[in-house]
Residue, then its C-alpha position, 0 to 999 in steps of 0.5 A: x500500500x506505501x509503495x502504491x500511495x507513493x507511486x500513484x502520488x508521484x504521476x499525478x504530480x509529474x501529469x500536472x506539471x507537465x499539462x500546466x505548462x510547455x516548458x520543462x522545469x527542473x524535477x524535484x528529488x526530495x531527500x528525507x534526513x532524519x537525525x537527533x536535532x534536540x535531545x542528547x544527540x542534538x549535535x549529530x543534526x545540526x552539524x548534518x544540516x550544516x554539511x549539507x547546506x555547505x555542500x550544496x552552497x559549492x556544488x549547488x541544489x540544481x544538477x543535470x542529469x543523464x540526458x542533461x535534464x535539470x534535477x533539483x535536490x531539496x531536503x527535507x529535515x526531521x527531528x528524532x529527538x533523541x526519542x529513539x527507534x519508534x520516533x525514527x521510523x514514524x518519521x520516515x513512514x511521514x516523509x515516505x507518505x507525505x513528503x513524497x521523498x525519494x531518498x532517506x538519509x541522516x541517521x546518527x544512530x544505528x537504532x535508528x538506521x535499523x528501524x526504516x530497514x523494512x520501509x527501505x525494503x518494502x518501497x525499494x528507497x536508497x538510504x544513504x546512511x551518514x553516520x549509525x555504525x553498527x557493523x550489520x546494518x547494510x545487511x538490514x536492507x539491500x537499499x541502505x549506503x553506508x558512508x561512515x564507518x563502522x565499530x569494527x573497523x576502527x577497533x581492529x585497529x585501534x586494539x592492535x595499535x594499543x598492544x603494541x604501543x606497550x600497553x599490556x592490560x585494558x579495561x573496557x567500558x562501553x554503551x549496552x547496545x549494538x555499536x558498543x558491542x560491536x566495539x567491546x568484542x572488536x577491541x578484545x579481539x585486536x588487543x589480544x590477538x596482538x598480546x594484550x590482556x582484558x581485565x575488566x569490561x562493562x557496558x552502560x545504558x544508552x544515555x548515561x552521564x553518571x560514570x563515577x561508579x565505574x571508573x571507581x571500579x576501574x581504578x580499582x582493577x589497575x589497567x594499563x588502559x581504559x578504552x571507552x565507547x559512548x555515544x557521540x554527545x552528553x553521555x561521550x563528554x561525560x565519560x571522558x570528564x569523569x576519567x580525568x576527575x576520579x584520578x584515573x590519568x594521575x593513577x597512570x592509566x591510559x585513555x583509549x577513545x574513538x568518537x569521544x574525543x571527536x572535535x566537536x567535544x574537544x573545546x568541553x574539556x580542559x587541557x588534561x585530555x592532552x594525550x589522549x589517543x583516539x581512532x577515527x576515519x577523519x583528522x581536521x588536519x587533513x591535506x585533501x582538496x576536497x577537506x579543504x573545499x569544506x572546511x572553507x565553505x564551513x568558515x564562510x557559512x558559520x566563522x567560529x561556529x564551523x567546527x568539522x567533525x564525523x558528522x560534518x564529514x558523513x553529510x558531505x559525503x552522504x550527499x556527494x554520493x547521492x548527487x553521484x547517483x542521480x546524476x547517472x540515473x535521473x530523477x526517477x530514483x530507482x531503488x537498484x539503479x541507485x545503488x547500482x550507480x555507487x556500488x563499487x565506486x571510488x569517491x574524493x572525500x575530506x578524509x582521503x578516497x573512499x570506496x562503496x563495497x560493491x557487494x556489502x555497499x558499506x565505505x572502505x577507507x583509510x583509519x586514523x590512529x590520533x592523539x590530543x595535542x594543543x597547538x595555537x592555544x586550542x585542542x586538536x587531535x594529530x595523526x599519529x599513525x594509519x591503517x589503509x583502506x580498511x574493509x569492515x572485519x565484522x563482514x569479513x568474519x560473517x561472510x554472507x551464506x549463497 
């Protein structure tokens, strides 16, 4: 019924625009984000937004495509809340339903991601995920696109880079839910494969912000190294401030991170994180073009309120490889087609290039080992060392049955 409503809707309104007048105007794709724009998560939304209006200020909202037709792309913005799964997937039914969009994106966190597989599926929508890094996720749907990154393919290798750092024992604390599971057995696995030891390991509800208790306990089972997953906002910041007030630095016990240490949280924290090693796919410091072209454009739109983070470069890239797609297969927006168009293929990005797997459609790319350092009176983070063309392990390690 979805897939008819939308189908029908979309030739009356092509049927009128049509009859109403002899010149062509551009086709409008709609494009449907949906992110956390209050709540815990609020960041995750607003810098999507930011990204992508300076994404389309350099490369406009009018495209040609196949034929040399003029395709306007419009987003359209929805806020999850930071409301969970169930918000997520009644405001991609009303953009599906409603808005009459044709592609979906956003996505801060993997529930969400999860609870529009079925809608993806059912109505043959691309969804072209910005962030949620739950490692099985492009399973959930043959529709979804991943630009991110996933849990697994940091941890890999941050957990050997730790081990051979000359850390020998860690403790891990992470989020009780997919990404941080995902990231806890990756991190085991890597650590020791490589000679380390776990000796501690807990997880925390989704949205926590109270870590006293747990560090107390890390501080009483004396590892080398605590590493962290919590999600990126007010539980990450938390996590990371409780670390350096219970005494754990002073106790000599290493912070390991990933996300936590993002840019945008770095201006929250005071000068102790300094030294603090994190893993990611992005570094602000990066010399590519297409990170400077982003950067600048950041700048321009917002000055001191440009910060660039994951989320910034998730968006930029999200809407590069939709502008890719409908430039090769038109307004239309065919579910295969779509994907067909990016699977496989090899984009410039503010990271360096990433390729779109061709059977998994999840982003292979460069990983970044960082640490916090202070130049010029701030906090940044500087690479500090890099593991190429990363493809995800957890697909390697569950190889899809034929």
């Amino acid at each position: 019924m979805m897939k008819r409503g939308l189908v029908v809707g979309l030739g009356l309104c092509l049927s009128a625009a049509f009859s109403a007048s002899p010149v062509v105007a551009a086709e409008t794709v709609k494009v449907g984000l949906i992110a956390d724009f209050t709540g815990a998560f609020a960041a995750w939304g607003a810098q999507f937004q930011r990204s992508v209006e300076a994404y389309q200020a350099v490369y406009g909202k009018t495209i040609k495509g196949p034929k040399g037709e003029d395709i306007e792309v419009q987003v359209v913005y929805r806020d999850a809340a930071s409301a969970g799964a169930d918000k997520a997937k009644q405001l991609a039914e009303e953009l599906v339903l409603r808005e009459r969009v044709k592609i979906l994106t956003g996505f801060d966190l993997s529930p969400h991601a999860m609870a529009v597989a079925e809608i993806a599926t059912q109505v043959k929508m691309p969804v072209v995920l910005m962030n949620a890094s739950t490692a099985s996720i492009t399973r959930g749907s043959p529709y979804f696109v991943r630009v991110s990154n996933t849990l697994p393919q940091w941890l890999s290798a941050l957990g050997k880079w730790v081990a051979e750092s000359g850390v020998k024992t860690a403790y891990t604390l992470v989020t009780d839910y997919a990404p941080g599971h995902d990231a806890e057995t990756y991190f085991h696995k890597a650590f020791t494969a490589a000679g380390g030891k776990i000796v501690g390991s807990a997880r925390t509800p989704q949205q926590e912000t109270n870590f006293s208790v747990h560090m107390e306990r890390v501080l009483q089972a004396k590892p080398d190294a605590l590493y962290i997953f919590q999600p990126s906002g007010a539980p990450s910041i938390a996590a990371v401030k409780a670390f350096m007030e219970r005494g754990l630095k002073q106790a000599g016990i290493k912070l390991f991170a990933a996300g936590e240490m993002d840019e945008l949280y770095l201006p929250h924290f005071t000068d102790d994180v300094t030294g603090v090693v994190s893993v990611s796919h992005y570094v602000e410091s990066n010399d590519s073009p297409e990170n400077k072209t982003m950067r600048a454009q950041l700048a321009k739109m917002h000055g001191a309120n440009s910060m660039v983070d994951l989320a910034s470069v998730g968006a930029w890239d999200g809407m590069n490889v939709i502008y890719s797609a409908l430039r090769e297969t038109g307004a239309a927006v065919d579910g295969p087609k779509f994907v067909a168009a990016v699977a496989g293929k090899t984009f410039k990005s503010p990271r360096g290039e990433i390729t779109i797997d061709p059977e998994e459609r999840d982003v292979i790319q460069n990983v970044y080992i960082r640490r916090v350092e202070k130049k010029d009176g701030k906090l940044v983070n500087t690479q500090i060392g890099m593991v190429p063309m990363v493809k995800d392990p957890w697909k390697i390690d569950n190889p899809v049955k034929k």
